[in-house]
DSSP file (Angstrom, degrees, kcal/mol; ACC not computed):
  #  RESIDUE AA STRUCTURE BP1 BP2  ACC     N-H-->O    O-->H-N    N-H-->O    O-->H-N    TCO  KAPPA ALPHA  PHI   PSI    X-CA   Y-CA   Z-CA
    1    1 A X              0   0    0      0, 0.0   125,-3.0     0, 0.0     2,-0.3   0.000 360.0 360.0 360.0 140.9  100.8   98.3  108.1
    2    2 A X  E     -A   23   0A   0     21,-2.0    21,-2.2   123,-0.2     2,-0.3  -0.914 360.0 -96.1-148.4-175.6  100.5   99.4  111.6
    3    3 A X  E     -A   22   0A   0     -2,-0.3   120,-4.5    19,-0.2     2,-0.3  -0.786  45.6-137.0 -93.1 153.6   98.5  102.1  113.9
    4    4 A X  E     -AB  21 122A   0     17,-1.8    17,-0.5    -2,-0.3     2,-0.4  -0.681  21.0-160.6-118.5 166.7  100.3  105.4  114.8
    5    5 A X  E     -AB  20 121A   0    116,-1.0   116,-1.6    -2,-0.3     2,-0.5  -0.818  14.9-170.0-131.4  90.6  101.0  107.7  117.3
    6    6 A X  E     +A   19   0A   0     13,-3.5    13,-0.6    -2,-0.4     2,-0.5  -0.765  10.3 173.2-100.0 151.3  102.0  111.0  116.5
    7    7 A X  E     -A   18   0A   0     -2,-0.5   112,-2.3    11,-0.2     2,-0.6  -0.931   3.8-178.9-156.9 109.7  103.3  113.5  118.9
    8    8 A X        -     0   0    0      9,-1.7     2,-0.6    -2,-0.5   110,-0.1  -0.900   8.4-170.2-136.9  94.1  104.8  117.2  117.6
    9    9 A X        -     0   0    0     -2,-0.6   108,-1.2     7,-0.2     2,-0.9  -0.642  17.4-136.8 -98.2 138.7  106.0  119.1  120.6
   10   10 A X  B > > -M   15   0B   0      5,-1.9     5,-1.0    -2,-0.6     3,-0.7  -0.883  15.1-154.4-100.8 116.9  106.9  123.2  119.4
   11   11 A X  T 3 5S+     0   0    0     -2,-0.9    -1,-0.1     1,-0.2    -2,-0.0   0.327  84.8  54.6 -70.0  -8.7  110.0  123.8  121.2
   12   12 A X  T 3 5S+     0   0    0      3,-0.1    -1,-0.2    -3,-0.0    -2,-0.0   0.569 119.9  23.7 -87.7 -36.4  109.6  127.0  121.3
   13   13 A X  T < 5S-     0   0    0     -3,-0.7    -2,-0.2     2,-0.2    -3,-0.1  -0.237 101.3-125.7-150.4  14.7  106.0  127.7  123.0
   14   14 A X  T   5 +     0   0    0      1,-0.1     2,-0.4    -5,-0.1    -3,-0.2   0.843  62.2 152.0  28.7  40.8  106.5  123.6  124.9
   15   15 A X  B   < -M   10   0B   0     -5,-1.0    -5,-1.9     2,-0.0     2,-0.2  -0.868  40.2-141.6-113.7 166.1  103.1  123.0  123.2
   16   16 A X        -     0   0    0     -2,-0.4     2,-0.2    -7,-0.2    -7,-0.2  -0.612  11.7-168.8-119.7 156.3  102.0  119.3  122.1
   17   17 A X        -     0   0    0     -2,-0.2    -9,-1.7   -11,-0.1     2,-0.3  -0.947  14.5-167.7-119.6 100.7  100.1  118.4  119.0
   18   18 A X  E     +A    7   0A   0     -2,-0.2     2,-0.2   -11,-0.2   -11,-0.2  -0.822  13.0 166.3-114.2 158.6   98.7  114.6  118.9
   19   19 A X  E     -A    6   0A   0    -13,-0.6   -13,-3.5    -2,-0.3     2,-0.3  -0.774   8.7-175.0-168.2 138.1   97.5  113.1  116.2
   20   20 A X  E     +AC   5  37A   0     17,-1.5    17,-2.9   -15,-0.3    16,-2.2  -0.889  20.4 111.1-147.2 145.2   96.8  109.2  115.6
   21   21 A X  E     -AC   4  35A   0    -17,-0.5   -17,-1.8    -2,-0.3     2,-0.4  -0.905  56.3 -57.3 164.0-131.2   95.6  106.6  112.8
   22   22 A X  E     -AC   3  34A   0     12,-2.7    12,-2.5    -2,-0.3     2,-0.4  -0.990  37.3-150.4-151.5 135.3   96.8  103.7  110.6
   23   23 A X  E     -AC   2  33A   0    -21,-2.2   -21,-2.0    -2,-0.4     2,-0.3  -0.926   4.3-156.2-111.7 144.6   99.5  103.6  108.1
   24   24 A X  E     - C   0  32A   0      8,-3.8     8,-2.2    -2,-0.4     2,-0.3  -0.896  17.5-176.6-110.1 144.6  100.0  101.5  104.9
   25   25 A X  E     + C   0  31A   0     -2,-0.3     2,-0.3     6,-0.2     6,-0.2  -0.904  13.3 171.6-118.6 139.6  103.6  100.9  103.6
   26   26 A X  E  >  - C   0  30A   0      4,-0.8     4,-0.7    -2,-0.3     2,-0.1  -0.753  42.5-104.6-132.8 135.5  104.8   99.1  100.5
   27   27 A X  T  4 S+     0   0    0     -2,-0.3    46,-0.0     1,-0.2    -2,-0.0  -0.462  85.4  18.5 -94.0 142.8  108.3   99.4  100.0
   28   28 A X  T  4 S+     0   0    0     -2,-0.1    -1,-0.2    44,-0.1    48,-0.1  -0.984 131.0   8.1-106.6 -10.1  110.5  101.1   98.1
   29   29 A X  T  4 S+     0   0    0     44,-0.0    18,-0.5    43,-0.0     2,-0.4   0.665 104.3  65.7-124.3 -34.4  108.0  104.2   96.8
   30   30 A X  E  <  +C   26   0A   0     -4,-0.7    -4,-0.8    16,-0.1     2,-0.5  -0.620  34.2 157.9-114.4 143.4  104.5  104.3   98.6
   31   31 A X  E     -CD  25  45A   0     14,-3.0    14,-2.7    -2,-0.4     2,-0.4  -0.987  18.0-156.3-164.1 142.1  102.6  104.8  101.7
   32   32 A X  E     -CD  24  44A   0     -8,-2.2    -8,-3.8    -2,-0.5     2,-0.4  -0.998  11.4-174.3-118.7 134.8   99.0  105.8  102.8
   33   33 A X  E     -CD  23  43A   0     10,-0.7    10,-3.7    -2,-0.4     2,-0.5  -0.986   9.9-156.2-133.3 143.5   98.5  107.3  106.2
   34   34 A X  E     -CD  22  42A   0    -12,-2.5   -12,-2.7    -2,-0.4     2,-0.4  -0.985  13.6-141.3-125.7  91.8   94.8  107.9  107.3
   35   35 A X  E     +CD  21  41A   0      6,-2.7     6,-0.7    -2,-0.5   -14,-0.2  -0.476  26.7 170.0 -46.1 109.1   94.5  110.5  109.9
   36   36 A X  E     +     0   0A   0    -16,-2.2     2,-0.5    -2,-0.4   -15,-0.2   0.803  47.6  58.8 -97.2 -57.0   91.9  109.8  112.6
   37   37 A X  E    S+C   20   0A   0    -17,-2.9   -17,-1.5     4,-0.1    -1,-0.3  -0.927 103.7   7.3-140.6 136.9   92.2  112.0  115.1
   38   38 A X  S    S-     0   0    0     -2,-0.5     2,-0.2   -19,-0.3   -19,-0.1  -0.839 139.5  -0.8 -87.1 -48.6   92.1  115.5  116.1
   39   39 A X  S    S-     0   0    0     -2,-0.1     2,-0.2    16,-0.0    16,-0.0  -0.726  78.0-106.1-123.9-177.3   90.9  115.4  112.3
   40   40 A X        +     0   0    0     -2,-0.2    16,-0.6    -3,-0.1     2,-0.2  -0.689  53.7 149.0 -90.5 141.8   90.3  113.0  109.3
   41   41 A X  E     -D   35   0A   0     -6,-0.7    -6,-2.7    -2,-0.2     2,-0.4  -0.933  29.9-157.3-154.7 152.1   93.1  113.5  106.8
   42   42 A X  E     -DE  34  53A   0     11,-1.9    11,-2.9    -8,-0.3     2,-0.4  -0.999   2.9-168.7-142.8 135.1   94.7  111.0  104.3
   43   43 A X  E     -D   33   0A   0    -10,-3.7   -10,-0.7    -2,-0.4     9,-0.2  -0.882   8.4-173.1-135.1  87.9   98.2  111.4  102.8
   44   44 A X  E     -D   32   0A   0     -2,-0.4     7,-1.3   -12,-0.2     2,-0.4  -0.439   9.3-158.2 -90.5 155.7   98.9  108.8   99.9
   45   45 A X  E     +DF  31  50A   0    -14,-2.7   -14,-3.0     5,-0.2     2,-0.4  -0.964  17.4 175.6-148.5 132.8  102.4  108.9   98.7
   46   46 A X  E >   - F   0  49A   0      3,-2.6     2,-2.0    -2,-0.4     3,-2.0  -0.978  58.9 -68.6-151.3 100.2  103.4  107.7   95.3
   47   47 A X  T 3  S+     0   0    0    -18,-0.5     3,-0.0    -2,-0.4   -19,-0.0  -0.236 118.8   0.2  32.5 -72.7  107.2  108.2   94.5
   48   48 A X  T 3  S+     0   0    0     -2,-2.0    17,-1.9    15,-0.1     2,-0.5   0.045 121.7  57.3-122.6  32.1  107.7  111.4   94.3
   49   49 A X  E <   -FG  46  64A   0     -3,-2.0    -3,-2.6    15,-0.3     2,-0.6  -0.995  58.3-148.1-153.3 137.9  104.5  113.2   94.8
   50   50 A X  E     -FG  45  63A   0     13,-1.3    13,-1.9    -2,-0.5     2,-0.2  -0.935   5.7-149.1-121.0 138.6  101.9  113.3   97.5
   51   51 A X  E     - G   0  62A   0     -7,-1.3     2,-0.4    -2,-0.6    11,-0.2  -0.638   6.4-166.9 -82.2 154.7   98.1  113.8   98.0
   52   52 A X  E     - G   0  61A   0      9,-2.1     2,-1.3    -9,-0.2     9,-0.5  -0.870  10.1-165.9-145.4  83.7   96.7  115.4  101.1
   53   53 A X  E     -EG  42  60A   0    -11,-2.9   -11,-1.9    -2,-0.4     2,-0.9  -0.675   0.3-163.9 -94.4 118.3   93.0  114.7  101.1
   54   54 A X  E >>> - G   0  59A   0     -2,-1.3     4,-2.7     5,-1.2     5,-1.4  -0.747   8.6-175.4-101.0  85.9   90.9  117.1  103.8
   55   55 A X  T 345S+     0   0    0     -2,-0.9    -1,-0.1     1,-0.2   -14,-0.1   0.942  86.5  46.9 -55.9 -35.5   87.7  115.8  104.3
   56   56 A X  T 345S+     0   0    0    -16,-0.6    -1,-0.2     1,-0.2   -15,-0.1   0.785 116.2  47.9 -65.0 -20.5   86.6  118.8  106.6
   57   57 A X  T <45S-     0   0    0     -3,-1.0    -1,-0.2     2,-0.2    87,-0.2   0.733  98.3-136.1 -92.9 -45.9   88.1  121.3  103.8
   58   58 A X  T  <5S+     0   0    0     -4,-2.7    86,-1.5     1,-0.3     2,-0.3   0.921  70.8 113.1  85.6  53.8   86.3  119.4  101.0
   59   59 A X  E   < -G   54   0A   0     -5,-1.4    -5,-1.2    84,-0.3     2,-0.4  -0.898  51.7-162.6-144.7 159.6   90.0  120.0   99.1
   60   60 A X  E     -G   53   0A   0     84,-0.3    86,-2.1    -2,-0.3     2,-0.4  -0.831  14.7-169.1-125.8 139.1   93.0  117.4   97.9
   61   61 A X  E     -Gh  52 146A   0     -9,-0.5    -9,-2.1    -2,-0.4     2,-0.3  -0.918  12.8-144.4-135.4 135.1   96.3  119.5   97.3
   62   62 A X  E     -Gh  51 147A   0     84,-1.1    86,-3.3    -2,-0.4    87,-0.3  -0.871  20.2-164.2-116.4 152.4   99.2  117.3   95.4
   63   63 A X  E     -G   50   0A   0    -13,-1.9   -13,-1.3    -2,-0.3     2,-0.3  -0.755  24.6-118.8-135.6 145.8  102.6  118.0   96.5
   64   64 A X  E >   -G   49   0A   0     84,-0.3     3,-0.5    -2,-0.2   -15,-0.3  -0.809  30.8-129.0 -87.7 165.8  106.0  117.3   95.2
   65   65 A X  T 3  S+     0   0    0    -17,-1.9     3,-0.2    -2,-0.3   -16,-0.1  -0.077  78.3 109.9-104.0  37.1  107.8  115.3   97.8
   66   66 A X  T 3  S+     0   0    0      1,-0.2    -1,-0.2   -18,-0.2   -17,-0.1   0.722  93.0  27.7 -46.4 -46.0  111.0  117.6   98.0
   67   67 A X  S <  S+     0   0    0     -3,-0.5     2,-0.4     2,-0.1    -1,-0.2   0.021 102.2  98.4-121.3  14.1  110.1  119.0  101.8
   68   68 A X  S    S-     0   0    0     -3,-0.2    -3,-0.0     2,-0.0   -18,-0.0  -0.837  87.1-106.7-106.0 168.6  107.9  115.6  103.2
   69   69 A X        -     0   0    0     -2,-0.4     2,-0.5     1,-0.1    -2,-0.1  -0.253  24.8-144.4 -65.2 152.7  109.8  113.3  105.2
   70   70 A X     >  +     0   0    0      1,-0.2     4,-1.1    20,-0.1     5,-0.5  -0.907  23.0 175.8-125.5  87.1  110.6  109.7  102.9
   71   71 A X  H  > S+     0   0    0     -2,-0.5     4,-2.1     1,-0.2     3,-0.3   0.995  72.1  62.7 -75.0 -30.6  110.3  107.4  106.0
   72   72 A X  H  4 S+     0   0    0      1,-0.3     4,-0.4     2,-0.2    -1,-0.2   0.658 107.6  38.5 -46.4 -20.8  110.9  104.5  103.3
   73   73 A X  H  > S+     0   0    0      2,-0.2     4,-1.7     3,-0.1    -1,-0.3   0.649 111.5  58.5-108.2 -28.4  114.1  105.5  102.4
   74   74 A X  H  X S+     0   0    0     -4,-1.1     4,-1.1    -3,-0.3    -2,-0.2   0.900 112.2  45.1 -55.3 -47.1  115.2  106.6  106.3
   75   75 A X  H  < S+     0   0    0     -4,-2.1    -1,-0.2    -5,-0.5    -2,-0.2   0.765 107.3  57.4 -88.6 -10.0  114.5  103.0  107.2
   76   76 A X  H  4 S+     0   0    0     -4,-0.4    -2,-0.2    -3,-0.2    -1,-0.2   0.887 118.4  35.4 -20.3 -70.2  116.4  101.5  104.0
   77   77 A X  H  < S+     0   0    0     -4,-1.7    12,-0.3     2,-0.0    -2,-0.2   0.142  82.7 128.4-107.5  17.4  119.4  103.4  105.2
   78   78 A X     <  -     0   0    0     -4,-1.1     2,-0.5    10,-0.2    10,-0.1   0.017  45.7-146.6 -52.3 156.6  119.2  103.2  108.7
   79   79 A X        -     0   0    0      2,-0.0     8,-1.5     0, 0.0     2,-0.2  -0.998  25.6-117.0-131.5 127.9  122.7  101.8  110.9
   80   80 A X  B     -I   86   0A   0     -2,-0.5     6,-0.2     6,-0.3     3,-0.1  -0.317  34.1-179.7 -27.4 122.0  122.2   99.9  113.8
   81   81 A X        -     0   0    0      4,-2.0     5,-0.2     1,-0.3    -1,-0.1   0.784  69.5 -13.5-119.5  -8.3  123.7  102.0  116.8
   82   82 A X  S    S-     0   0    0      3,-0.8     3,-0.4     0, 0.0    -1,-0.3  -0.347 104.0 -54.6 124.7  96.6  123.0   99.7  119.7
   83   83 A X  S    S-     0   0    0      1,-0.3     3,-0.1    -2,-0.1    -3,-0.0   0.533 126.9  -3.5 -28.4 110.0  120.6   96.4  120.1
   84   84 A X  S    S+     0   0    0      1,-0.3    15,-0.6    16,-0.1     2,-0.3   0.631 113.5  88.4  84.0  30.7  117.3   97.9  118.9
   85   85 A X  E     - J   0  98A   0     -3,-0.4    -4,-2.0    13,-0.2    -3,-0.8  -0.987  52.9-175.4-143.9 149.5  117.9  101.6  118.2
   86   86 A X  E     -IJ  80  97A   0     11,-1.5    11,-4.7    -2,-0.3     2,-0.4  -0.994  15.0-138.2-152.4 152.0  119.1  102.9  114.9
   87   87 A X  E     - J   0  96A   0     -8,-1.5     2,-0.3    -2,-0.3     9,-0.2  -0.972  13.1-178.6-137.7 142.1  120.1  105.8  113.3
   88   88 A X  E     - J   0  95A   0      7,-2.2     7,-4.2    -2,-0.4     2,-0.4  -0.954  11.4-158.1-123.2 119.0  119.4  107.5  109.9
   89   89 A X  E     + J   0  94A   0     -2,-0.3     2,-0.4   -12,-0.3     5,-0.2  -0.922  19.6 167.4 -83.9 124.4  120.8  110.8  108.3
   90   90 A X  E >  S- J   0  93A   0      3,-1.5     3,-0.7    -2,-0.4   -20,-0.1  -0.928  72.5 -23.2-147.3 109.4  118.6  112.2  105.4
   91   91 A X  T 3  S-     0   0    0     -2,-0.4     3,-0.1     1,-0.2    -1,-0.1   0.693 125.6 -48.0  64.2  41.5  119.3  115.6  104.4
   92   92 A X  T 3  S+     0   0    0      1,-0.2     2,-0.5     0, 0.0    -1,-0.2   0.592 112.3 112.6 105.9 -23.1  120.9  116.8  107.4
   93   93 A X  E <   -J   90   0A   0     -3,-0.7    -3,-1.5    17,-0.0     2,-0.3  -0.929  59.1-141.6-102.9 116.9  118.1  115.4  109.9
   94   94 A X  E     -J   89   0A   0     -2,-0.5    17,-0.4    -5,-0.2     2,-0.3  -0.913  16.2-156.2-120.2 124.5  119.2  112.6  112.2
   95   95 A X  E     -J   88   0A   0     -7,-4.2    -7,-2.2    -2,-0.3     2,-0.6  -0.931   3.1-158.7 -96.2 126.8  116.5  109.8  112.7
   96   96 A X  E     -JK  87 109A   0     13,-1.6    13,-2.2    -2,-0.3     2,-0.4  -0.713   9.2-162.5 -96.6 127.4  116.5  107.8  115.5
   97   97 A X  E     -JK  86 108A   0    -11,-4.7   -11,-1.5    -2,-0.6     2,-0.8  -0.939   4.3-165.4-116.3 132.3  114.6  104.4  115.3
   98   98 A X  E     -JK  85 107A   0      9,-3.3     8,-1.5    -2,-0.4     9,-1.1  -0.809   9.6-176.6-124.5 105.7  113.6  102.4  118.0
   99   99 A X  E     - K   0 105A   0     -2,-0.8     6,-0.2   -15,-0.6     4,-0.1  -0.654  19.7-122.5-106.4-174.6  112.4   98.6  117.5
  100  100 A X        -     0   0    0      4,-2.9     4,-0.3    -2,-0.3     3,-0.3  -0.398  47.3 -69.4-113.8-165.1  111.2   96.2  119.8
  101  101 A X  S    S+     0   0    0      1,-0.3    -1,-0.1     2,-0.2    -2,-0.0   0.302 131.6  46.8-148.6 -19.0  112.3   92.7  120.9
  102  102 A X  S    S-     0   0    0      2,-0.2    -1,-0.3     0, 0.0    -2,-0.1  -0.385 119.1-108.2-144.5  47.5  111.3   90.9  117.2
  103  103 A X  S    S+     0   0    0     -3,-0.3     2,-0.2    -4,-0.1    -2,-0.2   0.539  75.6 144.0  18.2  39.8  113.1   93.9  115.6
  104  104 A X        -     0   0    0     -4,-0.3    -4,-2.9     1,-0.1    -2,-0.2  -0.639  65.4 -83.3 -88.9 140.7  109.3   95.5  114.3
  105  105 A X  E     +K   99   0A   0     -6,-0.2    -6,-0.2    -2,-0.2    20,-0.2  -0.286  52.5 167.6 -20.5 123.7  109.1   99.4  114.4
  106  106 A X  E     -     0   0A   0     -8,-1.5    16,-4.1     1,-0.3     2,-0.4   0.396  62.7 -14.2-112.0 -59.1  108.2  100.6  117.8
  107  107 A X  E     -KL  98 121A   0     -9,-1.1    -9,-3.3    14,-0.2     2,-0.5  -0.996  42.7-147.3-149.7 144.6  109.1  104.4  117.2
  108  108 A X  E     -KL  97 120A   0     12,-3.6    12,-2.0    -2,-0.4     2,-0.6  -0.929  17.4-175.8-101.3 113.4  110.7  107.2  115.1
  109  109 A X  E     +KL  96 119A   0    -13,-2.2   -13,-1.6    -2,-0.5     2,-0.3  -0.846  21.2 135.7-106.1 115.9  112.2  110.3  116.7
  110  110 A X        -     0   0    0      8,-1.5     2,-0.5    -2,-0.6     8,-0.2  -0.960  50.4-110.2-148.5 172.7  113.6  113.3  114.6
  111  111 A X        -     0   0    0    -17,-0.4     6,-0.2    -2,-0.3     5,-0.1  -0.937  34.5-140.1 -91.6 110.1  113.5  117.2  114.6
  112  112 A X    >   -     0   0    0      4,-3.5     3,-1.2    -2,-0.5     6,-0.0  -0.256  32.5 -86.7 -96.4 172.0  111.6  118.4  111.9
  113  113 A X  T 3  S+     0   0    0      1,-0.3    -1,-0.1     2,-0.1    -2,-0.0   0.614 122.8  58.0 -16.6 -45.8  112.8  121.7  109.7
  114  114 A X  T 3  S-     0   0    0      2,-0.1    -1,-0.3     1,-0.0    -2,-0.0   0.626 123.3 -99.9 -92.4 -13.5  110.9  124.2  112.2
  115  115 A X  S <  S+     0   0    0     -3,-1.2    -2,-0.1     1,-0.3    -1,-0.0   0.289  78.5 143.8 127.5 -26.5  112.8  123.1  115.2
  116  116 A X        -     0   0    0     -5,-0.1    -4,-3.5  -106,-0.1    -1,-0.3  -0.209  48.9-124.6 -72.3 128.8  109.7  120.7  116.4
  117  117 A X        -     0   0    0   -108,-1.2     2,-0.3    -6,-0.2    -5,-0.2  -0.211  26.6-163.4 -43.0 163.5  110.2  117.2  118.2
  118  118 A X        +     0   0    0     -8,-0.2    -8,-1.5  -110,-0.1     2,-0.4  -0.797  15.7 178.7-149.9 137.9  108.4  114.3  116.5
  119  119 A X  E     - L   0 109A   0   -112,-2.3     2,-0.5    -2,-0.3   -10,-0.2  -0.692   7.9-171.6-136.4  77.4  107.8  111.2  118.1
  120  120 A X  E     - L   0 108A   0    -12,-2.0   -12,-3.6    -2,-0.4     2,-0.4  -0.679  10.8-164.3 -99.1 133.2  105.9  108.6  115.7
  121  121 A X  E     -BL   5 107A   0   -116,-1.6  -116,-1.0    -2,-0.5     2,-0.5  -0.872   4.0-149.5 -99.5 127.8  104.9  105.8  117.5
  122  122 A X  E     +B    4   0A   0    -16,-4.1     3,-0.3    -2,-0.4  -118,-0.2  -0.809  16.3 169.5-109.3 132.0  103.7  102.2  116.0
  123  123 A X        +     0   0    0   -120,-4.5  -120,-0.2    -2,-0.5     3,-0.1  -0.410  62.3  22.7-106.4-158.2  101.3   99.5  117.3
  124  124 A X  S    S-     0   0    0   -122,-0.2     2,-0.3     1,-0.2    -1,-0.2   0.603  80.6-170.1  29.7  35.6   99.6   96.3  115.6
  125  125 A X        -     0   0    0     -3,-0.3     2,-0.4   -20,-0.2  -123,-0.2  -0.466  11.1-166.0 -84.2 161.2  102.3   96.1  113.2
  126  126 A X        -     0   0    0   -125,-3.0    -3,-0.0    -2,-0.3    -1,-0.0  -0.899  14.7-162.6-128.5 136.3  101.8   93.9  110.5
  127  127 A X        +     0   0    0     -2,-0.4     2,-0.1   -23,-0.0    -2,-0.1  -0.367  47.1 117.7-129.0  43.7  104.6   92.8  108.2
  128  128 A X  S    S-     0   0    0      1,-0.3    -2,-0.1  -127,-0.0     0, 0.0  -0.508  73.3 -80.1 -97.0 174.6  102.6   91.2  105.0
  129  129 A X        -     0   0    0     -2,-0.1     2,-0.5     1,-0.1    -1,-0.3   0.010  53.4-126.0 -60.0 171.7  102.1   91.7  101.6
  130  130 A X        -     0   0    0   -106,-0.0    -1,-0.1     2,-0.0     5,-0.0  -0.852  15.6-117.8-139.8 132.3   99.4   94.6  100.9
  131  131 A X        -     0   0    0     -2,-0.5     0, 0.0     1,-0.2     0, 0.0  -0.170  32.9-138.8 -31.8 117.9   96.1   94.4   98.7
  132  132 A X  S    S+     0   0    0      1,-0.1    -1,-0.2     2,-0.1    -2,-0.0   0.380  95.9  80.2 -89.7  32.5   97.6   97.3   96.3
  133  133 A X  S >  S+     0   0    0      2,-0.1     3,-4.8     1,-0.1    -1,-0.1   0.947  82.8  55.9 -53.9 -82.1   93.9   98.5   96.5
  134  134 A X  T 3  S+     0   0    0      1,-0.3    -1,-0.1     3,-0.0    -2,-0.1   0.580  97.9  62.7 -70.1  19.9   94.4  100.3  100.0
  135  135 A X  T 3  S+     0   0    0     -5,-0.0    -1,-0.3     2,-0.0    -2,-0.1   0.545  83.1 115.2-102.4   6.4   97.2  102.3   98.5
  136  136 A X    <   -     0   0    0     -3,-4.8     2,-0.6     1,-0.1    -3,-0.1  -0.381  60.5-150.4 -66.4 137.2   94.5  103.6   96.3
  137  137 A X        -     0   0    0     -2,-0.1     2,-0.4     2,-0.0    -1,-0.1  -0.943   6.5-148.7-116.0 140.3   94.0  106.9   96.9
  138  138 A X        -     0   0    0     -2,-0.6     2,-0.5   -85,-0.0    -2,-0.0  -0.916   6.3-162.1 -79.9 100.2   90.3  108.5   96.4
  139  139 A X        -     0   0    0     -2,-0.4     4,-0.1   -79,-0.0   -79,-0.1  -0.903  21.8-138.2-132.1  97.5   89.5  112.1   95.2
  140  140 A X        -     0   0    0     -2,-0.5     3,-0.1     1,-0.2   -80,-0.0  -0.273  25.1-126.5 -58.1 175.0   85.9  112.8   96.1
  141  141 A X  S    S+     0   0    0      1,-0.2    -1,-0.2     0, 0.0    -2,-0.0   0.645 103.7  53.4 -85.8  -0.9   84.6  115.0   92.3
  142  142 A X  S    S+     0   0    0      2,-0.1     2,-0.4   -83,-0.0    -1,-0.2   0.334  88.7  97.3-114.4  19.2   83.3  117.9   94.2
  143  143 A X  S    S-     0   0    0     -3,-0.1   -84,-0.3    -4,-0.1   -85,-0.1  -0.836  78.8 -97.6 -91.7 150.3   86.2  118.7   96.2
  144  144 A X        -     0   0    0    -86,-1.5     2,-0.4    -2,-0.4   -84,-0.3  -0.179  28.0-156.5 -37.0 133.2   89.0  121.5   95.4
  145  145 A X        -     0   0    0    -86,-0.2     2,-0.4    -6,-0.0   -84,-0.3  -0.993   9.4-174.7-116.6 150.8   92.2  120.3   93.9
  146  146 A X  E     -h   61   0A   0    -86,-2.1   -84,-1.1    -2,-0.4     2,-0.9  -0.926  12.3-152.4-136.7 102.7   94.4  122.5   94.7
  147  147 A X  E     -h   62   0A   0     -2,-0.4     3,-0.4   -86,-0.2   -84,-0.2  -0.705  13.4-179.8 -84.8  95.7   98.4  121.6   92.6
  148  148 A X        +     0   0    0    -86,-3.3   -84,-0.3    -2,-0.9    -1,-0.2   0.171  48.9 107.8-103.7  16.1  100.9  123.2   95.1
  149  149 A X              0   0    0    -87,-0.3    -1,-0.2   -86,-0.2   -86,-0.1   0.749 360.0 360.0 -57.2 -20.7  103.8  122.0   92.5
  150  150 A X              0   0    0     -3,-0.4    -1,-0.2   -86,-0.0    -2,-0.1   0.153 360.0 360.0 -73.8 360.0  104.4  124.8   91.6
């Protein structure tokens, strides 16, 4: 589990996008990331399908996970290029991974589909087991679901 940094510069128009919060990992299949800021959003990921819960929207849309990034499987197959940077190819995309001094996650850099930098950054990480309670993901009953598998 750690805190995040995210930072999605459009290469096109040089304009920045931040966005910050806390991620849960369990290897090989799952992840929660909890979107703080600019808005609340939460993105549970359960093998091959994701939720996207929008508090401000009142909506959840589930996803297949064909187009989202699999950092669990990027960092599985990741190659050492040079003491504490590493690099991953996953469909074409080469990820660069940067850890720090007690070989923990510092940062991920790749170029996403549209052309856009991405630069996710990690603090406080923590490298325990995890209550599989906070992978739970939560569906208020009066929000939209909205099944974009299709």
């Amino acid at each position: 589990q750690a805190d995040f940094h995210q930072t999605v510069l459009n290469t096109e128009n040089n304009q920045t996008l931040n966005y910050s919060g806390s991620v849960y990992m369990k290897f090989p299949n799952e992840a929660k990331w909890i979107y703080k800021e600019p808005i609340e959003k939460i993105i549970c990921l359960m093998k091959n399908r994701a939720w996207v819960i929008e508090p401000e929207l009142e909506q959840a849309t589930l996803f297949e996970l064909d187009k989202a990034v699999p950092i669990l499987k990027i960092l599985k197959q990741a190659k050492e290029i040079e003491k504490h940077k590493y690099k991953a190819l996953y469909e074409g995309v080469e990820y660069i991974i940067i850890t720090d001094s007690k070989d923990e996650i510092k940062e991920i850099k790749y170029i996403d589909d549209l052309g856009n930098s991405v630069v996710l950054t990690f603090k406080e990480l923590k490298t325990k087991p995890l209550d599989q309670s906070i992978l739970k993901c939560t569906i208020p009953e009066d929000y939209d679901i909205i099944d974009s598998r299709y």
